[in-house]
C-alpha positions as CSV (number, residue, x, y, z in Angstrom):
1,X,168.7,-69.8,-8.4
2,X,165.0,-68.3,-8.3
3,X,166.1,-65.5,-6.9
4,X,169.1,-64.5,-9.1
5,X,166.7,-65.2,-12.1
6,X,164.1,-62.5,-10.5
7,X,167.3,-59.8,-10.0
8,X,168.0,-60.2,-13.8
9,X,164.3,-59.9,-14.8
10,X,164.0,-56.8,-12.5
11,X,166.8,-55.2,-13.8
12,X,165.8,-55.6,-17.5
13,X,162.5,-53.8,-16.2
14,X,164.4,-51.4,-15.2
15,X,166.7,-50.9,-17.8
16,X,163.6,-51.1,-19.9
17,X,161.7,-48.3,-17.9
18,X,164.4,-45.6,-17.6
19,X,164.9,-45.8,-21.2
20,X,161.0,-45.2,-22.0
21,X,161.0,-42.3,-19.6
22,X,164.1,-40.7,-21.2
23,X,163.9,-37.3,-22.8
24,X,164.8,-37.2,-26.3
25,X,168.3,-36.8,-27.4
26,X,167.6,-34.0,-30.1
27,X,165.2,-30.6,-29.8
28,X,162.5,-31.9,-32.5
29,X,160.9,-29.3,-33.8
30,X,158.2,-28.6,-36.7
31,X,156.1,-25.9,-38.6
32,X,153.1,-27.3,-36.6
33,X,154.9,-26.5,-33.2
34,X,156.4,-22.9,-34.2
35,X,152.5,-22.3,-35.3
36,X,150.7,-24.0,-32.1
37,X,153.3,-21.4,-30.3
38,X,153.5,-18.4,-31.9
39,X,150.0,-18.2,-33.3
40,X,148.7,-16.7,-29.6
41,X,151.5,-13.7,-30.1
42,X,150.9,-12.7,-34.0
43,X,150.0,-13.4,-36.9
44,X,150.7,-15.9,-39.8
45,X,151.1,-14.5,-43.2
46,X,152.3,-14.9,-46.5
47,X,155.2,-13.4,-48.1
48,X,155.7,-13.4,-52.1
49,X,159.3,-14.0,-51.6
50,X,159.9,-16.4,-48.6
51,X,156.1,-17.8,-48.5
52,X,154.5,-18.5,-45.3
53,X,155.9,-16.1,-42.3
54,X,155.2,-15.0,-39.2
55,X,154.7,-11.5,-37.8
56,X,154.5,-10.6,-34.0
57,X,151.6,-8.8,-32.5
58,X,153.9,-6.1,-31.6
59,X,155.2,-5.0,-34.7
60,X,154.9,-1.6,-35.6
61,X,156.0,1.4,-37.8
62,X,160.1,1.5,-36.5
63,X,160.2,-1.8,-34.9
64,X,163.0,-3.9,-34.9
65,X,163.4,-7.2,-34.0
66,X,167.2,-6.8,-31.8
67,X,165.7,-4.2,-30.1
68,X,164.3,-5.6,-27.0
69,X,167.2,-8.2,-25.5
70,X,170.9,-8.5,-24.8
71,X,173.7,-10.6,-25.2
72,X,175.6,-13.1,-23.2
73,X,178.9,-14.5,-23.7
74,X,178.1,-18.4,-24.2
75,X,180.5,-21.5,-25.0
76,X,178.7,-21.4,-28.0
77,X,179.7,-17.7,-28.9
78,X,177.3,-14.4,-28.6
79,X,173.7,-15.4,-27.6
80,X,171.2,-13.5,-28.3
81,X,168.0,-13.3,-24.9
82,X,165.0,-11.9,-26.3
83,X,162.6,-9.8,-23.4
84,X,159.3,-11.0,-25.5
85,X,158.1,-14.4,-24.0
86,X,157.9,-16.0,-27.7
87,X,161.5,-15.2,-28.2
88,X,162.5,-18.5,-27.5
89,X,161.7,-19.6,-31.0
90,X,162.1,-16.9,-33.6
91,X,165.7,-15.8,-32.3
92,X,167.3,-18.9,-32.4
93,X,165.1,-20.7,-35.5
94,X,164.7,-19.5,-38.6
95,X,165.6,-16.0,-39.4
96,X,163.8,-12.5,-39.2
97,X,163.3,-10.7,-42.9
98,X,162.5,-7.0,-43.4
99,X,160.0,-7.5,-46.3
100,X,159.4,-4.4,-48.8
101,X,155.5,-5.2,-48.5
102,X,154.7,-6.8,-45.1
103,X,157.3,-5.0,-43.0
104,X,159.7,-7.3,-40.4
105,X,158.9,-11.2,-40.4
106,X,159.8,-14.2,-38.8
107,X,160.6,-17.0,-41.7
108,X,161.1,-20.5,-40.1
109,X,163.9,-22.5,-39.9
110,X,164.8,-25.8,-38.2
111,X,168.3,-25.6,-37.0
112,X,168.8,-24.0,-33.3
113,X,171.6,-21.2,-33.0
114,X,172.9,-18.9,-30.3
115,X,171.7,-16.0,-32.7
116,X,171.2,-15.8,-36.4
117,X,173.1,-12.9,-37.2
118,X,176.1,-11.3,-38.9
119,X,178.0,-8.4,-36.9
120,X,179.8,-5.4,-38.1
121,X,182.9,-4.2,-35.5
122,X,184.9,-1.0,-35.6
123,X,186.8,0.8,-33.4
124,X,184.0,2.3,-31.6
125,X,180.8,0.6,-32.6
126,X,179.6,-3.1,-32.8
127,X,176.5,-4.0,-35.2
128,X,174.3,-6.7,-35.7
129,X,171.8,-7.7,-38.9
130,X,169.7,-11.2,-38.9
131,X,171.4,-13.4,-41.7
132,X,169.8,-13.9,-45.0
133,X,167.1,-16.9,-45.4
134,X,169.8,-18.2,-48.4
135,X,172.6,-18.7,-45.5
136,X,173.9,-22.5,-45.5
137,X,176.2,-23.2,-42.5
138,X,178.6,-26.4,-42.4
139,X,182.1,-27.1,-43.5
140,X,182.4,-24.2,-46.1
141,X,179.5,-21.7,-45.1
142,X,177.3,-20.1,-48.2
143,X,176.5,-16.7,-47.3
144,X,174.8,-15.5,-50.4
145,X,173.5,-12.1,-49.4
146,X,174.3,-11.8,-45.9
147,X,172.0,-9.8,-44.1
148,X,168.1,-9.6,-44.1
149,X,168.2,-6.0,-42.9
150,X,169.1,-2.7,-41.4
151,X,172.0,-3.4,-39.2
152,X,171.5,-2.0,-35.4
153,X,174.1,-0.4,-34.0
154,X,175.4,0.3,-30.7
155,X,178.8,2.0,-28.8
156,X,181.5,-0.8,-28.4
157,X,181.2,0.2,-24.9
158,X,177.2,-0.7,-24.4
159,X,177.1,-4.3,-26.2
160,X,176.5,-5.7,-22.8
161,X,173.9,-3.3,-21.9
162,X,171.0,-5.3,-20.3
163,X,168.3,-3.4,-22.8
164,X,169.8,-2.9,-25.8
165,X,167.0,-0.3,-27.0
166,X,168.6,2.6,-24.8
167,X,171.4,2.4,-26.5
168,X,170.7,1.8,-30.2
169,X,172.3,4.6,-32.6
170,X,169.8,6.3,-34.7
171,X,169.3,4.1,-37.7
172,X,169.7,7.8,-39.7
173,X,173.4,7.8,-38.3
174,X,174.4,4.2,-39.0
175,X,175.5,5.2,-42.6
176,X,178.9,6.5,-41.6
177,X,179.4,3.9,-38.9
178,X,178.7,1.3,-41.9
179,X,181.2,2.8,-43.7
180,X,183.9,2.4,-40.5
181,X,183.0,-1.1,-40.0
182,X,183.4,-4.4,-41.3
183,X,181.5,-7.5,-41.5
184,X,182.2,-10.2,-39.1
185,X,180.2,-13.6,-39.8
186,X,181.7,-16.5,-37.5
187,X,178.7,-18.5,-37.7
188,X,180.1,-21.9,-38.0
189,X,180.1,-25.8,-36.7
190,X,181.9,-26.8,-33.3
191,X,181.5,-29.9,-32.1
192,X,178.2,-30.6,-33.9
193,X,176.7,-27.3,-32.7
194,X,176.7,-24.2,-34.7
195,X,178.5,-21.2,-32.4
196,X,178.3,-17.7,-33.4
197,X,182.0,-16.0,-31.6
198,X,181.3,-12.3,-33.4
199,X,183.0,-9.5,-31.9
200,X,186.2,-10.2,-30.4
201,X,185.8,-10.4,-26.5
202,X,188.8,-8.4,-25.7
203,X,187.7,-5.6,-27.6
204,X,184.2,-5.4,-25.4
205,X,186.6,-5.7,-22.6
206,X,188.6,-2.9,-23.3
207,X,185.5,-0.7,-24.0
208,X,183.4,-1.7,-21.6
209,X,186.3,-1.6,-18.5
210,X,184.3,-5.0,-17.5
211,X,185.4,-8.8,-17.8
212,X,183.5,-11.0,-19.9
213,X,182.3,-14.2,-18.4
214,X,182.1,-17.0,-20.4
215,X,179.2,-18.9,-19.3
216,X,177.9,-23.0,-20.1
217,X,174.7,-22.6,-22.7
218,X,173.4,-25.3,-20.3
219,X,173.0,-21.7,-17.8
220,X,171.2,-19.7,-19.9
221,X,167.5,-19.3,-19.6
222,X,165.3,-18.0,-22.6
223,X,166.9,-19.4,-25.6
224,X,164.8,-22.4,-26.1
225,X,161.1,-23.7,-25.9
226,X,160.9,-24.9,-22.5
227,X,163.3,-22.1,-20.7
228,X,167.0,-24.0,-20.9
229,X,168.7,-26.4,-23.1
230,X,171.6,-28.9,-23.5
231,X,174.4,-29.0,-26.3
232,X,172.8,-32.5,-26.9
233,X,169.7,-31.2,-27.2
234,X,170.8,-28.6,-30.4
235,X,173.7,-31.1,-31.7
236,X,173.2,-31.3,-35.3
237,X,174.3,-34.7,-37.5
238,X,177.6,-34.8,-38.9
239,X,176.4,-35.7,-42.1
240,X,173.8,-32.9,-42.3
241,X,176.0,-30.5,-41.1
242,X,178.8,-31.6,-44.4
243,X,176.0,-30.7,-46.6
244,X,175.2,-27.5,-45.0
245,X,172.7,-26.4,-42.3
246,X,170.9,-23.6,-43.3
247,X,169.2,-21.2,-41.3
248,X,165.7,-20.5,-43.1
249,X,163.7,-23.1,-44.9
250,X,160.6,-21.6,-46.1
251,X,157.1,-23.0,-46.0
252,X,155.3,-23.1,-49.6
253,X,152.2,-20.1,-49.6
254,X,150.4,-23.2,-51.0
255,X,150.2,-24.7,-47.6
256,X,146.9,-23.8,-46.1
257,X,146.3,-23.4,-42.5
258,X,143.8,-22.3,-40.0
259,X,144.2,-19.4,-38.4
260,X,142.0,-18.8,-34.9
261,X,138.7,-20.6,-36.7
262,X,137.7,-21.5,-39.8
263,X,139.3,-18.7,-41.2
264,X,142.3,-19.8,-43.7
265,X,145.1,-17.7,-44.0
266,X,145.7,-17.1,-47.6
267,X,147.8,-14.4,-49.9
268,X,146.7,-11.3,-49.7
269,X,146.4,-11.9,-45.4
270,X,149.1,-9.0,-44.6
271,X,147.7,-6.9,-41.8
272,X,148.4,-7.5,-38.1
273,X,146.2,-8.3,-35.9
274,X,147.4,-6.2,-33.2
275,X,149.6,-3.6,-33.7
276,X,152.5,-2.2,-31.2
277,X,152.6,0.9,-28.8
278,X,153.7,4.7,-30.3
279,X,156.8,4.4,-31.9
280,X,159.8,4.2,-30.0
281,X,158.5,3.3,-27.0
282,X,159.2,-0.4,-25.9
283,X,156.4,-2.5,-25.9
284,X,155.8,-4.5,-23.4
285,X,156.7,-8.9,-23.5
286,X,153.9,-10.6,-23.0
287,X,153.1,-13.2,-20.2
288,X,154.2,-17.2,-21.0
289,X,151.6,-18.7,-22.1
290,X,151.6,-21.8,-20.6
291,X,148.9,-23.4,-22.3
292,X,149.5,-25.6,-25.1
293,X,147.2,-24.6,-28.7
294,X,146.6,-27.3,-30.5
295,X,148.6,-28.1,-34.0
296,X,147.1,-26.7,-37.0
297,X,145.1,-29.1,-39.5
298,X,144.4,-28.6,-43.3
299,X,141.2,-31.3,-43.0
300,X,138.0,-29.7,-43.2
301,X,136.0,-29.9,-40.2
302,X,133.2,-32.2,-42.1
303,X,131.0,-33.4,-39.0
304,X,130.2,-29.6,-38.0
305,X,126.8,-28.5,-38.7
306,X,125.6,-26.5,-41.4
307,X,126.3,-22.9,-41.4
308,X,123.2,-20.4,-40.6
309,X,123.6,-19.4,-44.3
310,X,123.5,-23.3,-45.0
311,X,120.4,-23.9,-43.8
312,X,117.0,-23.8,-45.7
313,X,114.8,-20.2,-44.8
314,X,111.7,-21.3,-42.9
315,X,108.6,-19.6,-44.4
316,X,106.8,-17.6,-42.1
317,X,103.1,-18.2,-41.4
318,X,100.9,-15.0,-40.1
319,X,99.1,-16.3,-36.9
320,X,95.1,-17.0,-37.6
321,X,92.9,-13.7,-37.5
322,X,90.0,-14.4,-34.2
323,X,86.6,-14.2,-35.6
324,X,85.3,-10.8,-34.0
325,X,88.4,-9.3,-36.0
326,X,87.0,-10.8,-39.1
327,X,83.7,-8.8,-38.5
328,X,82.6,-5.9,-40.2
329,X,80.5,-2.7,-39.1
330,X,78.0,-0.5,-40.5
């Protein structure tokens, strides 16, 4: 009897134990963890129409975010791999916005996707254009105005092209092909995940002369903080997703935040603090950094001591003259 009484208890241990050491169901994620992560790779500014965003360290004249990546052919549609280490968050959260005064920014968002975009096919040329902040995703989708941007083109033929800069069209050029295209938006709920299905694969087949193979999300490296991810992981509430799931939701300018020191981040903060290579030329990703920064705090530091400006001046006392200085001479 003593002993089938232990069994039970160990087992409820047990039970007890695998359930504390399980990972969360859900990929939580907050303003504080996109700025402990991206603040090492840019910088955080404010924008007078989407409020607080956040600009990479490589941005420069003629960058574009979809340069520097490619596409693979997920269950959960098109997904977007970024080159840049950071890319996990800002191409799959939140949306990217070509502001009129700051230049290309990153506007948060808390709803993962395989890519935030709306695509343009034609006969001979597939686009792609980050979707606009106002986008709402769920039973009936709200577009609103549907792209944040220039659209970046590329030959049907070179979609799968494992660096997608050599191949971009000349944004110059991309008038006409506008004109011969039209807008594909597939963004939508599947089984509690939002899937992106774009261009139609046979038509990349055709062009291409390669088969497309369909690969688990669950495969695909790069797409999430932490390297892979699981459908539970980025499975969204059925109720949420009824009201709409929208892919930007924009911090308030009013929020204040520190910024590598003391040193708020207010409006009027718009220049980068690094700026990218010449023009056209790929820059580089960055190493993983693998070290954790600490969350951003709004409380002011009230234990530090006093600034050098702070404290009071000390008068200074000339040193006593010695007596045979004090002397005088005929």
């Amino acid at each position: 009897m003593m002993k089938r009484a232990r069994a039970i208890v160990l087992s409820i241990v047990l039970l007890l134990l695998a359930g504390a050491w399980t990972s969360p169901a859900r990929a939580d994620v907050s303003f504080d963890f996109f700025y402990s992560n991206l603040s090492p790779h840019g910088t955080w500014q404010v924008s007078a129409r989407y409020g607080r965003v956040w600009q990479p360290g490589v941005y420069t004249s003629g960058w574009n975010p979809y340069y520097d990546g490619h596409w693979i052919y997920a269950d959960v549609g098109w997904t977007w791999v970024s080159d840049y280490a950071w890319g996990t968050i800002p191409f799959h959260y939140g949306t990217w916005v070509d502001d009129p005064e700051i230049g290309w920014v990153w506007v948060p968002g808390y709803v993962w996707a395989p890519a935030w975009v709306v695509f343009r096919t034609g006969p001979d040329y597939i686009g792609w254009a980050p979707v606009s902040p106002g986008i709402s995703v769920g039973v009936s989708t709200r577009l609103g105005t549907t792209a944040a941007g220039p659209f970046v083109f590329v030959s049907a033929r070179d979609f799968l092209a494992p660096r997608v800069r050599t191949c971009v069209v000349p944004e110059s050029t991309t008038r006409v092909i506008i004109r011969n295209t039209r807008v594909v938006n597939t963004l939508t709920v599947e089984r509690n995940v939002i899937v992106n299905r774009g261009p139609d694969v046979r038509v990349i087949e055709r062009a291409s002369g390669r088969k497309v193979r369909m690969v688990r999300i669950e495969q695909v490296s790069g797409i999430a903080p932490g390297g892979r991810i699981t459908r539970d992981q980025i499975a969204v509430e059925k109720r949420a997703a009824r009201r709409g799931l929208r892919a930007a939701e924009p911090i308030a300018a009013s929020r204040t935040v520190r910024a590598n020191g003391p040193r708020a981040i207010r409006e009027g903060d718009r220049r980068p603090e690094r700026a990218a290579g010449p023009q056209g030329e790929r820059p580089k990703p960055r190493a993983r950094n693998e070290a954790r920064v600490e969350p951003p705090t709004t409380a002011h530091d009230r234990d530090a001591p006093p600034s050098r400006t702070d404290r009071p001046a000390r008068k200074r006392v000339a040193p006593p003259r010695r007596p045979d200085e004090e002397r005088t001479h005929p």
